[in-house]
Each structure stands twice: as C-alpha cells, then as structure tokens.
C-alpha positions in Angstrom: -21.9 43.4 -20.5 -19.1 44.6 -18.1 -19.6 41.7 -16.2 -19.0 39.5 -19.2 -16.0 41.2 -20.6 -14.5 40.7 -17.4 -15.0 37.2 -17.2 -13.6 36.8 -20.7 -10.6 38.8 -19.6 -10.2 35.7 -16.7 -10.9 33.0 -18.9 -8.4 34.5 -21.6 -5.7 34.4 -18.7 -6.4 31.0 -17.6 -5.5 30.0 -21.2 -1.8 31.3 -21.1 -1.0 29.1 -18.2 0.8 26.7 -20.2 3.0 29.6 -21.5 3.7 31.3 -18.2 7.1 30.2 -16.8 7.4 30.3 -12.5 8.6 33.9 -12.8 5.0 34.8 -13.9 3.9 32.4 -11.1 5.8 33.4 -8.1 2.4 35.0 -5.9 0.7 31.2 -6.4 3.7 29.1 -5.4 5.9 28.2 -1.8 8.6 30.8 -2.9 10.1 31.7 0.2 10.6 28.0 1.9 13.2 27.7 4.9 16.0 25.9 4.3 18.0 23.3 7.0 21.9 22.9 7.3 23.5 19.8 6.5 24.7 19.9 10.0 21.3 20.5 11.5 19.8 18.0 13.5 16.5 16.1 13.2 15.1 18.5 16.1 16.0 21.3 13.9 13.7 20.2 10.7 10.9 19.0 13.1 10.3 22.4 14.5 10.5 24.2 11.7 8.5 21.4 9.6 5.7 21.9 12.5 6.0 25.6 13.2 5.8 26.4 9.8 3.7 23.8 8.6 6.0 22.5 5.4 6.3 19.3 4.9 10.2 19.6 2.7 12.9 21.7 3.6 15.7 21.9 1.2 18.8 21.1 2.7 22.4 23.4 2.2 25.6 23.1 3.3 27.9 26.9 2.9 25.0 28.3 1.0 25.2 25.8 -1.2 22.1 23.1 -2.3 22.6 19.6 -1.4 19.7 17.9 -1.3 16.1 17.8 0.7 14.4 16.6 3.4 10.5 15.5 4.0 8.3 14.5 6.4 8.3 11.1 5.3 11.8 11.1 6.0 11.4 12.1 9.5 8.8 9.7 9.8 11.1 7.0 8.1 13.7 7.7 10.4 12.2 7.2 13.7 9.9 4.1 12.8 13.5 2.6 11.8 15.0 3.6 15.5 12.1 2.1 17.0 12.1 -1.2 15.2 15.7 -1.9 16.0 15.4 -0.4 19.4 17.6 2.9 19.2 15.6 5.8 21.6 13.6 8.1 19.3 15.1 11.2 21.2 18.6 10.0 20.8 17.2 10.0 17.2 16.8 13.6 17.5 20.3 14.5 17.2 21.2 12.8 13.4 21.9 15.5 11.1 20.6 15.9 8.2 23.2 15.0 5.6 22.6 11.4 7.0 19.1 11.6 6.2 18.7 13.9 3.3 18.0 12.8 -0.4 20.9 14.2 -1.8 19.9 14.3 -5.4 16.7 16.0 -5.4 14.8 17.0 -8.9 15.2 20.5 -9.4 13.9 22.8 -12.0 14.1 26.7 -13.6 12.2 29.9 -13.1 11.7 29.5 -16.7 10.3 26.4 -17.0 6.3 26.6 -17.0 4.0 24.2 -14.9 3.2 22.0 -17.5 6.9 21.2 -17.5 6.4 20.4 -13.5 3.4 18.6 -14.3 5.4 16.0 -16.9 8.3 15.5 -14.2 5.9 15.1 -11.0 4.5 12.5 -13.3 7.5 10.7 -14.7 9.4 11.2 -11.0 6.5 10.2 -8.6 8.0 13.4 -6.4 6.0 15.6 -3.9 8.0 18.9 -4.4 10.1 20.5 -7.4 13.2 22.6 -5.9 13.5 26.0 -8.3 17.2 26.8 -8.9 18.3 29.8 -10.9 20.0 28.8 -13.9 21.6 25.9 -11.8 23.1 22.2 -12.9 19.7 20.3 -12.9 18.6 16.8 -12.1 15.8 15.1 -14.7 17.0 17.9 -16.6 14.6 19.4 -19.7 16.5 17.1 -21.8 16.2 14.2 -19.9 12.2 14.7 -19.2 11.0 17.3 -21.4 12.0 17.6 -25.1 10.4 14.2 -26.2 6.8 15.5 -26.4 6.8 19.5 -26.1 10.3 21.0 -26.8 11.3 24.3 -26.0 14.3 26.1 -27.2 14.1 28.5 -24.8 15.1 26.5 -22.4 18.9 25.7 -22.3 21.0 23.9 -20.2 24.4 26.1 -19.0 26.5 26.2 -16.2 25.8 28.7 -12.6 26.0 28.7 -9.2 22.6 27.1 -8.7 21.0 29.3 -6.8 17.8 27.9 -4.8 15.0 30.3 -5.4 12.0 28.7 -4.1 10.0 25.4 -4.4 7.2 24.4 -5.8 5.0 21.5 -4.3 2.1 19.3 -5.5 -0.4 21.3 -3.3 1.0 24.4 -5.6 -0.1 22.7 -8.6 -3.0 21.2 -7.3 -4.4 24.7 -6.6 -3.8 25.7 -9.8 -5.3 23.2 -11.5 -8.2 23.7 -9.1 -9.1 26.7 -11.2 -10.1 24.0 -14.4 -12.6 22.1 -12.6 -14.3 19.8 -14.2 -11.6 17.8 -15.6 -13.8 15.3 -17.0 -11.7 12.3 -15.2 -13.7 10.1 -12.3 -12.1 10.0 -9.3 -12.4 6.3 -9.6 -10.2 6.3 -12.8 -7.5 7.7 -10.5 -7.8 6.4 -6.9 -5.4 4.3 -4.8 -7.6 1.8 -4.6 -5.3 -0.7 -2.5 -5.6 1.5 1.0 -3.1 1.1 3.9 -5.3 1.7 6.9 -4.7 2.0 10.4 -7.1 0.2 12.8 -8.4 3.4 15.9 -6.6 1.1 18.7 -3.6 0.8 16.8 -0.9 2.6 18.1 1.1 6.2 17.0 4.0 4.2 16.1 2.2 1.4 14.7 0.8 3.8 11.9 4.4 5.4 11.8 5.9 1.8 10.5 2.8 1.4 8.0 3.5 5.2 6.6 7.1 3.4 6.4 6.0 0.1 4.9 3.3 1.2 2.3 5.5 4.5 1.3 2.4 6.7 2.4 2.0 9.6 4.0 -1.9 9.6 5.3 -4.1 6.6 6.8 -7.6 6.3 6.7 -8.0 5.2 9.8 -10.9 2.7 10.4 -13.0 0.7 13.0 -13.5 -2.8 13.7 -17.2 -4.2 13.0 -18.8 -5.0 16.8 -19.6 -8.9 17.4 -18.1 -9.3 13.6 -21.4 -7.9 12.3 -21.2 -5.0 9.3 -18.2 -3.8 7.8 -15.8 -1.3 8.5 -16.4 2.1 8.8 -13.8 5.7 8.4 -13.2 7.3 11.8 -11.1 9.8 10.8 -7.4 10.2 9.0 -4.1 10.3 10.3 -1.1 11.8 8.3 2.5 11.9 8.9 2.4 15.8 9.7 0.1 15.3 12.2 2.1 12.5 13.8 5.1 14.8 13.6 2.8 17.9 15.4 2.3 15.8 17.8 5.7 14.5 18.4 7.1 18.2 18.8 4.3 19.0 21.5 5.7 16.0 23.6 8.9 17.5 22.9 8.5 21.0 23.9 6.4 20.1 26.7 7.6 17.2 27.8 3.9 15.9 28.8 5.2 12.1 28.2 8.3 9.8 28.0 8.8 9.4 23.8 8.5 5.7 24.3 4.9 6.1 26.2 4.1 8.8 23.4 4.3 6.8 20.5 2.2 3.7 22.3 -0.5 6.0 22.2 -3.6 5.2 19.9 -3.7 6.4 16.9 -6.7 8.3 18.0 -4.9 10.7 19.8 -3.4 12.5 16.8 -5.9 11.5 14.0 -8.2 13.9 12.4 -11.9 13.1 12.9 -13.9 13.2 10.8 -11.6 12.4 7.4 -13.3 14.0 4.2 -14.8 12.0 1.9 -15.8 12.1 -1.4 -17.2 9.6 -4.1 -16.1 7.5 -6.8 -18.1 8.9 -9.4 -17.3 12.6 -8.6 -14.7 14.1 -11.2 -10.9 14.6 -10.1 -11.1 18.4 -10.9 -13.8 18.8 -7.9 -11.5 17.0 -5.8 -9.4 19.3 -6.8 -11.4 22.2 -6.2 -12.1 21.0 -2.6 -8.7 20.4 -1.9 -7.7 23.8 -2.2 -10.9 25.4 -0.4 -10.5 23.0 2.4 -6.9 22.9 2.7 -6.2 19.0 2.8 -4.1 16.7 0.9 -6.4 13.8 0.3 -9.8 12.4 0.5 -11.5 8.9 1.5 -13.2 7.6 -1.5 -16.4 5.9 0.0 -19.5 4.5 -1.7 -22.5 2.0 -0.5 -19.6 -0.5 -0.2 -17.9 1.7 2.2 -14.5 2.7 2.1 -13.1 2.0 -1.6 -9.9 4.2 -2.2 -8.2 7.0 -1.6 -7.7 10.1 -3.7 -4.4 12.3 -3.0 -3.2 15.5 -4.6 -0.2 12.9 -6.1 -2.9 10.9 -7.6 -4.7 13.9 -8.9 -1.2 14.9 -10.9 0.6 11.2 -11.4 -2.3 9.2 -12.4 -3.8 11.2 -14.8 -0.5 12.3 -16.7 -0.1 8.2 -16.5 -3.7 7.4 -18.0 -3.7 10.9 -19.9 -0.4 12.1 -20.9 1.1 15.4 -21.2 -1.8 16.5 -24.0 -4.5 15.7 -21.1 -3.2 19.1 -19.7 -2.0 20.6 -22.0 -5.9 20.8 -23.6 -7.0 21.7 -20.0 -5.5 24.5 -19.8 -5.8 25.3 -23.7 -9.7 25.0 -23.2 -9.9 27.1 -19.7 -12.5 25.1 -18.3 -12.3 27.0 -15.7 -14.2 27.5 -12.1 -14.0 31.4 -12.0 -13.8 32.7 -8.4 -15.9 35.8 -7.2 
C-alpha cells in the first residue's frame, strides 16, 4: 500500500509538468553553461566545447549577451577554410563575433517546457538560451499566445541577464519519463540519410555535416564484389570530429592538413546504436537518456532506413502532433517511473 501511495505521489508530479516554469526545473536542465567572449578565438570555444563536453556556448561581449555559438558552427567554419584553401589552424584564431549567431532564441525562467517545446518546434533550434526578464527573440507573443496563452507571462524591459540554457537533450530527458508515446519511430525519422562511406575522409564528412545541415553520419560500408547491400559501421558526429581535432591540437601528433585526410574511421563511434522502425519515439527517448546519445540508426530487414535524433523526437512530432500532443502527455503521466 505504501508502495502504491508513493508511486501515485510520482505520477501526480509528472502531471504538473506543464505548469512548472524552469525555476521549478533548474536540477534537470544545463543551468550553469560557460560562456565565450566575443573576442575569443575559435581555439577558445573548441576547448571548452571538448573539455566540457557542450556542444553551444553563449557568446558575450562586457557581460552582456550577444549571441551563440555551436558545434556545427565550428564544424561549418573549418570545412569552409578547407574548401577555399585557407589553413585550418590559421582558422583557429577568428573570433567569435565573426562566427556567432547573433540573434539567438531566448526564453524566461518563467516560461514552462511546453512553451520550449512549441518554439524548438516552430524554430527548428538545438538549444533555448534563459534570460532573466530580458528583451526576447520569438518572443511569447510572437510563438506562444496563439494556442495556449498565458497572462503570466509579460513582456517588459531589463538588463537581460543570461541565466542558463536549456538544450534538446534537457527536454529529451524529460520527456523520457512519459514513455510510451504512442508515435512510431517511423512516423518521425529522417528518412533521407546523409552517410559517410568508412574510407571517406575526416574532412570529407566535415563538408557533408556542412552540406546536409547535420550534425551525425551513419557511417556505412561498401557491399564487397557489388554483392549485398550496405551495412552501419558505426556513427560519426560533429563533437567527435571536434574531440578529435583538439587532441591533434594539444598534442600535436599530426600536421592539421594530414589530420583531417584521415578516414573517417579514426574518430567514428563503432558500433552506432540502432533501433527499429516500428519501436515507439518515447523508447527512443528513454534510451537516449540512459545511454547518453543523441541519435539512433533506424534499421530493419531492408537495412539502414532512417535516422532518429533527439530534434526529430521534439520537431517532428509537434509538426505531425501539435502543441495538444504534449500537452495530453504530460496531462496523462504516462510515465516510466524510475526505481
């Protein structure tokens, strides 16, 4: 009986999320982030990016919030040096104000998660800056008040004080708590996959990251003698290329030029997980948060078929589903309770 009232207690929590603001949220979320000056160089956001295993760093200048900074945009940066022949380590020393998006999406402490959830959505953004009663970008008004106003929630004027960040992994883990979802992972995979072939090289899969606006690559072999099809050898992501650049760095094992030429092996994590079609998106959830990755291979008796991403998880379904989708999730708590 103890045990039950207890679980009811859980399952009565996991209902309020969609009233609980990031104040209430703070212990679940990347609240204490690093930050980068605008006058910081690339080398300067790599380490910290790999040392601290981020993958956006909000960018200041006096104090002040200007903008952000990703991986992508590291890994942008150098495949565009190497295409038009500038030295990747001369790259190193661009600051960031030339690199940064200066108008990132911001939002309040007081806005809740299912008011991340609709502008992840509508945005198609990776990360949610959290400014303190700040002048906001895809403001509540802008993205918010057309299906689920709230009045508590006004715009006025402040300093804009950055306060943390929140990130789709964040929300992801989260929502791993409301497995199923009742969605197939099918209904909400990439289904048209960038690849990289295992003899391809570092930089190679750096231009394709560049070209397809994607962070991770399956990364596939070649059927022998032309006979079969191709099969997943592992998965290469632009964190891990960026890991690996810093090591050259630090170490100075190779030339940067050599580095990069490198197959795509050498930095690519073997095996990639995998997951099926049919299985639903809120155990992909699940097992994104217990194994600590950002995406899966979707495979079946075809072989490789898709890809399913914590982006997909949140912008597809709110696409296909809507704001209600969530809303009801979390309304229902249909909810995996941990031990």
């Amino acid at each position: 009986m103890k045990e039950n009232t207890s679980d009811n207690r859980n399952l009565d929590s996991l209902r309020q999320v969609e009233t609980l603001t990031f104040r209430d949220w703070w212990h679940l979320l990347t609240r204490y982030t690093s930050v980068v000056d605008s006058k910081d160089t690339i080398r300067t956001a790599l380490r910290i990016m790999t040392h601290r295993g981020f993958r956006h760093l909000p960018v200041v200048s006096d104090g002040v919030l200007t903008g952000i900074v990703s991986a992508g945009d590291l890994i942008d940066t150098f495949a565009d040096c190497e295409e038009r022949g500038i030295s990747l380590m001369s790259s190193l020393n661009t600051r960031m104000s030339a690199i940064a998006n200066d108008s990132p999406i911001t939002i309040r402490p007081s806005h809740t998660i299912l008011d991340a959830i609709r502008v992840i959505g509508q945005k198609n953004i990776g990360s949610l800056l959290i400014v303190e009663d700040g002048e906001l970008h895809g403001t509540r008004d802008e993205t918010m008040t057309k299906e689920a106003p709230n009045p508590s929630i006004q715009e006025k004027e402040s300093d804009g004080k950055l306060v943390g960040i929140v990130t789709l992994r964040d929300i992801v883990s989260i929502l791993a708590a409301y497995s199923p979802f009742g969605v197939r992972i099918e209904d909400c995979m990439t289904d048209r996959v960038a690849t990289a072939d295992d003899r391809d090289s570092i930089l190679s899969a750096m231009v394709s990251m560049r070209k397809e606006k994607v962070r991770r690559l399956p990364v596939v072999s070649s059927p022998k003698n032309g006979v079969g099809g191709m099969s997943v050898r592992g998965m290469v992501t632009n964190k891990m290329i960026l890991r690996y650049l810093e090591s050259i760095i630090s170490y100075d094992m190779l030339d940067m030029g050599q580095a990069i030429k490198q197959p795509v092996k050498t930095v690519m994590q073997s095996p990639m997980p995998l997951i099926d079609p049919k299985e639903d998106c809120g155990n992909a959830a699940y097992l994104m948060r217990e194994l600590g990755t950002g995406g899966f291979a979707v495979v079946d008796s075809r072989g490789l078929v898709g890809v399913i991403t914590e982006r997909d998880l949140i912008r597809r379904i709110y696409e296909k589903k809507g704001y209600s989708f969530f809303s009801e999730l979390f309304e229902k708590g249909n909810a995996r309770m941990e031990a």
